[in-house]
C-alpha positions as CSV (number, residue, x, y, z in Angstrom):
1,X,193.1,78.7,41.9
2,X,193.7,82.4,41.3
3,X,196.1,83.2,38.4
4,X,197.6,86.9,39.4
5,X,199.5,87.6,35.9
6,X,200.0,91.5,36.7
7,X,199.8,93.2,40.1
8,X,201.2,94.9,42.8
9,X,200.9,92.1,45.3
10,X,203.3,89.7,46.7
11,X,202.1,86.7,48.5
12,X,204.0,84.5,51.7
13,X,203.6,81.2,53.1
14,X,204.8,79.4,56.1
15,X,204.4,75.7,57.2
16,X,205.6,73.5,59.6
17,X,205.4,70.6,57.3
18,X,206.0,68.1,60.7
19,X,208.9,66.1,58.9
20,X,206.6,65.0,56.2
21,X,207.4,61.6,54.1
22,X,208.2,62.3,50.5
23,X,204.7,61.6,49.4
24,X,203.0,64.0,51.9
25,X,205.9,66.8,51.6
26,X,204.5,66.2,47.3
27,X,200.7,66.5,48.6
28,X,201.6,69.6,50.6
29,X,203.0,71.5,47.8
30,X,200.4,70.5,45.3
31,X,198.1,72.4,47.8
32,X,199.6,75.3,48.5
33,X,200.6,75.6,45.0
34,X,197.0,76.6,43.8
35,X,197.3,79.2,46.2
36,X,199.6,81.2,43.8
37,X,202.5,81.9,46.6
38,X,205.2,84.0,45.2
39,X,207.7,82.7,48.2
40,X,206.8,79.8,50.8
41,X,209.1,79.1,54.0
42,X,209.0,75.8,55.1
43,X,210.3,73.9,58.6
44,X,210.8,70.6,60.1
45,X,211.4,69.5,56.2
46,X,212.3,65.9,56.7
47,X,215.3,63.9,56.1
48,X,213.8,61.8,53.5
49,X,212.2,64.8,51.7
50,X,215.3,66.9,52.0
51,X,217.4,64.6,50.0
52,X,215.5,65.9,47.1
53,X,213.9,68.9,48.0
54,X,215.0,71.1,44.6
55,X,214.0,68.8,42.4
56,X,210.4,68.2,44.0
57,X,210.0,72.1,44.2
58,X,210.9,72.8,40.8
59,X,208.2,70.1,40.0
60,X,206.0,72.1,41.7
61,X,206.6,75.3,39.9
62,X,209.1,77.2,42.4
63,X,212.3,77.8,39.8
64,X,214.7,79.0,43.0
65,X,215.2,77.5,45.7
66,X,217.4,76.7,48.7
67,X,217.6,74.0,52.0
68,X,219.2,74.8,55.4
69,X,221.0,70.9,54.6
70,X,223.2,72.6,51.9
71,X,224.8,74.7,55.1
72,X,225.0,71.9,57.8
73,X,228.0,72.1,59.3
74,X,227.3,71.2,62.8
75,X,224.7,69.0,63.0
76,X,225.0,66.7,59.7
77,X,222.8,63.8,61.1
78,X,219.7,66.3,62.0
79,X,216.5,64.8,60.8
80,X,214.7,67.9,59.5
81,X,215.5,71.4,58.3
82,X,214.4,74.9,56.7
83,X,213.5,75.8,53.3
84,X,212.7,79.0,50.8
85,X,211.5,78.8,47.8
86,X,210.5,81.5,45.9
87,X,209.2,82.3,41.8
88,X,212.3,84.6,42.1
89,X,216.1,84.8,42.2
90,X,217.4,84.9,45.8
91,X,220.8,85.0,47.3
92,X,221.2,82.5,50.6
93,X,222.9,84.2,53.4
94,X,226.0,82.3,55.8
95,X,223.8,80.0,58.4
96,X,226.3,82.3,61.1
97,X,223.7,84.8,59.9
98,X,222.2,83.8,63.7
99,X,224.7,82.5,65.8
100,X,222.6,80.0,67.7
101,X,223.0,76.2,68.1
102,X,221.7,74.2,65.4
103,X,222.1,76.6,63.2
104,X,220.1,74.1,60.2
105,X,217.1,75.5,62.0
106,X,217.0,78.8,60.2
107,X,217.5,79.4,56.9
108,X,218.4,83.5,55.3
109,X,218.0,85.0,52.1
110,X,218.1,87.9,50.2
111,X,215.3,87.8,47.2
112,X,215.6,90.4,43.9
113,X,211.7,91.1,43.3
114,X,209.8,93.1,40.9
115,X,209.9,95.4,44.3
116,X,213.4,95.7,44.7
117,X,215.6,93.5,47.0
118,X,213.9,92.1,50.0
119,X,215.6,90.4,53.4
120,X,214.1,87.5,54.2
121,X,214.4,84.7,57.5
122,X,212.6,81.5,58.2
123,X,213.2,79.7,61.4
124,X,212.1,76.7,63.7
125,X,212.6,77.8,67.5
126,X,212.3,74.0,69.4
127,X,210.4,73.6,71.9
128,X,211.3,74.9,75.6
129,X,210.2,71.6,77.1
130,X,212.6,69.7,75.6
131,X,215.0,72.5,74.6
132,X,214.8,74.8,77.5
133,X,218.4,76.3,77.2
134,X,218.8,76.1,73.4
135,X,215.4,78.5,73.1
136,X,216.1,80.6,74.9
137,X,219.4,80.8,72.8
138,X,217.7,80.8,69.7
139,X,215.6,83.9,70.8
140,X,218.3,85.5,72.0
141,X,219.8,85.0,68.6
142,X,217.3,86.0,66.4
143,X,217.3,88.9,68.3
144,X,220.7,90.1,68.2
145,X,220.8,90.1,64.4
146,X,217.5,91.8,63.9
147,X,217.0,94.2,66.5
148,X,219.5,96.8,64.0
149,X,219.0,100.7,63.1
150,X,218.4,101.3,60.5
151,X,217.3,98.0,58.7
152,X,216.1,96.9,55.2
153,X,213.4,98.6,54.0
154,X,212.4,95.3,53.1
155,X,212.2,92.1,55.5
156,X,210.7,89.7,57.2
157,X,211.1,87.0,59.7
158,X,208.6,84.2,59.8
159,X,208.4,80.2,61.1
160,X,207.5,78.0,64.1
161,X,208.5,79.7,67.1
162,X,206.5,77.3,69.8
163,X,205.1,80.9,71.3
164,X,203.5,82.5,72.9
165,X,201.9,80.8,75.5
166,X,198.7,82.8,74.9
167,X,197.7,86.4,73.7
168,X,194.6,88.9,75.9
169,X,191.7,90.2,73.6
170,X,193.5,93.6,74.1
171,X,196.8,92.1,72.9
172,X,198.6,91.7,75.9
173,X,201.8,88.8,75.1
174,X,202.2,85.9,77.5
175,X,205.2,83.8,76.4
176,X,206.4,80.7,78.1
177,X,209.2,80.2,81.4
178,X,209.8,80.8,84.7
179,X,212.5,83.1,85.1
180,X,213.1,86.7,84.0
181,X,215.9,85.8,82.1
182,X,213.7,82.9,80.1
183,X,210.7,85.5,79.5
184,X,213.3,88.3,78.4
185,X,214.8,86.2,75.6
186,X,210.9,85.2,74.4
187,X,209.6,88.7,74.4
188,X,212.8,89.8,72.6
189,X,211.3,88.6,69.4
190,X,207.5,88.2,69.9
191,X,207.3,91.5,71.2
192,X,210.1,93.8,70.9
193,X,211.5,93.6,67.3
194,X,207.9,95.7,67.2
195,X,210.8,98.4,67.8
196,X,212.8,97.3,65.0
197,X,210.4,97.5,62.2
198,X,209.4,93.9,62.5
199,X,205.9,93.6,63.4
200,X,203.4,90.4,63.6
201,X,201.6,90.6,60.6
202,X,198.8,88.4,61.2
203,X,197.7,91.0,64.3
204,X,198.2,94.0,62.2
205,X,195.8,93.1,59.3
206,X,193.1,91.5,62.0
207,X,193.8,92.7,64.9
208,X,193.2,91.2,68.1
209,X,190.1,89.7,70.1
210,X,190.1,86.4,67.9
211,X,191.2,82.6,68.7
212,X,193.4,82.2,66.0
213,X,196.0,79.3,66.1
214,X,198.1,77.2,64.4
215,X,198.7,74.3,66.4
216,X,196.6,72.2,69.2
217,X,198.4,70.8,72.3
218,X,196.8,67.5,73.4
219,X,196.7,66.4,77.1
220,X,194.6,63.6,78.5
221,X,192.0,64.5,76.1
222,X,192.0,67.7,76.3
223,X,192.8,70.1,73.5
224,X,195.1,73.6,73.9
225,X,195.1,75.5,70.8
226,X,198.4,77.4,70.1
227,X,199.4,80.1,67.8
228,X,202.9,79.1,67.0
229,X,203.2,79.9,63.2
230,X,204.3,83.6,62.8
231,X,204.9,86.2,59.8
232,X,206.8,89.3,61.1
233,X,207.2,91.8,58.6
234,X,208.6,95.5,57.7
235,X,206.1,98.5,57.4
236,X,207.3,98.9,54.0
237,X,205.9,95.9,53.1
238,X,202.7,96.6,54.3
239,X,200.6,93.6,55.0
240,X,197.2,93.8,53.5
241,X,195.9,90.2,53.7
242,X,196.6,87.4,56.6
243,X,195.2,84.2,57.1
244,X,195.6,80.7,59.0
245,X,194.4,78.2,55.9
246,X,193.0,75.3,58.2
247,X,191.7,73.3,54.8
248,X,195.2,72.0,55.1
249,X,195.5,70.9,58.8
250,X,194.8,67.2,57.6
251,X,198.4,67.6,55.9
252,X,200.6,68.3,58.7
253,X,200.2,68.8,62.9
254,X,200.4,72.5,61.9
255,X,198.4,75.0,59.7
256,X,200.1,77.3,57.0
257,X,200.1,81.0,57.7
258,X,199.6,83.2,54.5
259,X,200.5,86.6,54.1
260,X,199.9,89.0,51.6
261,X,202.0,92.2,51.0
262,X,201.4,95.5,49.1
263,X,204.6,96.9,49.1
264,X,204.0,100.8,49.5
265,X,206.7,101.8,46.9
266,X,204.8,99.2,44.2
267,X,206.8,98.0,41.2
268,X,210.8,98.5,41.2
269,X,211.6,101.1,38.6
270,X,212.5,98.2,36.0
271,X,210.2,96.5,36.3
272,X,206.9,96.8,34.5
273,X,204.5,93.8,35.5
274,X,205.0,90.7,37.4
275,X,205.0,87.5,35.3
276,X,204.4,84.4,37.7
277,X,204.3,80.7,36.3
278,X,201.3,78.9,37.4
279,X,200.6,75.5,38.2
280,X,198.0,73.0,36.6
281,X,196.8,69.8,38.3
282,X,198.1,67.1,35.5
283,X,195.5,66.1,33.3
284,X,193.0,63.5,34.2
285,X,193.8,64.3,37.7
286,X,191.2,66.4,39.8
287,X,192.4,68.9,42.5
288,X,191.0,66.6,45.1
289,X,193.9,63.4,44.4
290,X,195.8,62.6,47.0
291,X,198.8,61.2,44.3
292,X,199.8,64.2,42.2
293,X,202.3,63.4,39.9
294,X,204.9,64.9,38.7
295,X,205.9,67.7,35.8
296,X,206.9,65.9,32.7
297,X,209.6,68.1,31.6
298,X,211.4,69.0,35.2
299,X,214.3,71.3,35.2
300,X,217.0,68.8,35.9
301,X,220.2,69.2,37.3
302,X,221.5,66.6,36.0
303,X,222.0,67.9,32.5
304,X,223.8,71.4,34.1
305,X,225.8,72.2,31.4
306,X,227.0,75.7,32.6
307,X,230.5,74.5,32.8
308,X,231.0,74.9,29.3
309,X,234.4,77.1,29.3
310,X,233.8,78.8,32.8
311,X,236.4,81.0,33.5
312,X,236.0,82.9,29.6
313,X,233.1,85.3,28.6
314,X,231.3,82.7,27.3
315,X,229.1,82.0,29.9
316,X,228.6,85.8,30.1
317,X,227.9,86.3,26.8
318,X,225.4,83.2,26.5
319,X,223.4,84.3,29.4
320,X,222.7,87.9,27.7
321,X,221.9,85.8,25.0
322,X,219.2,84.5,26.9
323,X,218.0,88.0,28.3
324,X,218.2,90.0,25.5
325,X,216.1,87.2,24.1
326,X,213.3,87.6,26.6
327,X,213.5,91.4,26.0
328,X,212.6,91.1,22.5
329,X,209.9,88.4,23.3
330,X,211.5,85.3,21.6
331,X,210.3,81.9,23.0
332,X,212.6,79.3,24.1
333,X,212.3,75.7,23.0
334,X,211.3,72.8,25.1
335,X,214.7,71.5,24.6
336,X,217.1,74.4,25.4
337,X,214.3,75.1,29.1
338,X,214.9,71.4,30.4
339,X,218.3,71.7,30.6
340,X,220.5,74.6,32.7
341,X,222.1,76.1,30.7
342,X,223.8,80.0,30.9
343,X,220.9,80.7,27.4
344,X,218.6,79.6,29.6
345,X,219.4,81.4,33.0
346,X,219.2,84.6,31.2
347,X,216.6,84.1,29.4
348,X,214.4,83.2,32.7
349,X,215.9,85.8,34.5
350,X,215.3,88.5,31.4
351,X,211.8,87.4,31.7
352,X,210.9,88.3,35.3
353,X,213.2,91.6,35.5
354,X,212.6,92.6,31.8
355,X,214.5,96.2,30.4
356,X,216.6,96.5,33.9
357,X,219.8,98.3,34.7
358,X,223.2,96.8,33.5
359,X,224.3,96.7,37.5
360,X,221.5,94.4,38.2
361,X,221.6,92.3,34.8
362,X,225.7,91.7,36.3
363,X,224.5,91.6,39.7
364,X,221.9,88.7,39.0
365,X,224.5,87.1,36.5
366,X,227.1,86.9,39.4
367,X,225.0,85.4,41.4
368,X,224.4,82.6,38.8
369,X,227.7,82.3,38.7
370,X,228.4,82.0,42.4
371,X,225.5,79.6,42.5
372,X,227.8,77.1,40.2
373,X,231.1,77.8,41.8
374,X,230.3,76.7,45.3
């Protein structure tokens, strides 16, 4: 595994994790985790692994992170979901950020980086041939909100969008249905967002003229491969590395997509170098075990002890505490970090965004804050 201490590199990646059991959705993790992702979207996570899905992430080294479950409203017996989670702070966005049915199939976020604030959106689009009317929705949806002038420097939209059908050496879209109106709503997203800054990533690093794909249809013996699995990103964000990583296609019925990015204006102001936790396979273990266990000292919510006084300036003032801390390079003990407390939000927070403005030391505490409150 690569261990990226300092760069100017941020990576992506997105799985269909096929509503994997609790053990597999572990197994999956562990493998992608050696990858280094800075941010991974995830889809169809399952109803038995989204009853815990924070606490088996943070055991896998992602500190912030958020499920499409939290926001059910309309659906609440769905069986599967969307996830983010990232090595960095992110804000989650209202699911009537796309106003489409089943609305737990998409998940938005707004993430603070080392490269300034990025917009991100991960979505499952279901399958035409048993959700013929609700795709074309969903398109339709996706499109609505993201087809904008002027958009985020910023963004990207990625997930499982069961299309296109099939893609021409010279790059020419085919998309599924069998009336205008169907195609229209398809080609709203695969092809045109092109317009709105929001371009297939995976094409722009390696262009076309290959047989990439990410999932295999299978009919009377016969096998259709499909590239389903998407990253559409800003220019900004400048995509520099792309890759369908089919040493995992044992772990689910689709293969992760990972993206690298170079953001063009490198490094936010305030921040100096990216610091990224790693993760190591337990010891006595070997990379190869197909029962990873889990972190010893896992960051448990159980112990949240931010409610200490919450309406006062205490939790304010504990939480610079914490920053300030970081700033001058004092260590935390193991203690204080396996428990969440405001000390420790700030000092975890001081550590990733380091000597940064006052407005974005507030900004990043309110958001702690709003993270409790609701």
């Amino acid at each position: 595994m690569s261990n990226r201490t300092s760069d100017n590199q941020l990576k992506l990646i997105t799985w269909n994790l096929e509503r994997a059991s609790i053990t597999r959705f572990k197994n999956q993790l562990e493998s992608i985790q050696k990858r280094s992702p800075d941010i991974i979207a995830l889809q169809e996570v399952g109803v038995k692994a989204s009853r815990q899905p924070h606490q088996i992430l943070r055991e896998h080294g992602f500190e912030y992170t958020a499920h499409s479950h939290d926001l059910r409203f309309d659906d609440p017996g769905n069986s599967s979901g969307c996830a983010f989670a990232s090595r960095w702070p992110f804000r989650v966005l209202p699911p009537e950020t796309f106003e489409m049915p089943y609305k737990h199939q998409a998940l938005s976020a707004e993430f603070f980086t080392p490269f300034g604030r990025m917009e991100g959106h991960t979505v499952h689009v279901l399958p035409g041939s048993q959700f013929g009317e609700e795709k074309t929705e969903m398109f339709d949806a996706i499109y609505e909100r993201l087809a904008q002038e002027n958009p985020p420097d910023y963004r990207f939209l990625c997930g499982d969008f069961n299309s296109p059908k099939e893609e021409s050496y010279d790059g020419e879209v085919t998309v599924w249905g069998s009336d205008e109106d169907w195609i229209s709503s398809e080609r709203s997203v695969m092809v045109d967002l092109a317009d709105y800054d929001l371009t297939d990533a995976y094409r722009d690093v390696n262009g076309y003229g290959d047989d990439a794909y990410s999932w295999v249809a299978k009919n009377r013996g016969n096998e259709f491969p499909r590239r389903f699995d998407h990253v559409f990103a800003s220019e900004q964000l400048n995509a520099t590395e792309a890759a369908y990583l089919h040493e995992y296609d044992d772990l689910s019925d689709h293969t992760p997509l990972e993206v690298v990015f170079t953001p063009k204006d490198g490094l936010h102001e305030d921040a100096d170098e990216i610091e990224r936790s790693t993760y190591t396979s337990p010891a006595g273990e070997s990379e190869d075990s197909s029962t990873p266990s889990t972190s010893q000292n896992p960051l448990d919510y159980d112990e949240d002890v931010r409610m200490d006084d919450p309406d006062a300036n205490y939790r304010r003032g504990r939480f610079k505490v914490g920053w300030n801390k970081a700033i001058d390079g004092d260590g935390m003990d193991d203690e204080v970090l396996n428990q969440l407390t405001w000390e420790n939000l700030g000092w975890r927070l001081g550590k990733l965004f380091g000597e940064t403005s006052e407005e974005l030391q507030e900004e990043l505490y309110e958001w702690c804050v709003k993270q409790q409150t609701e």
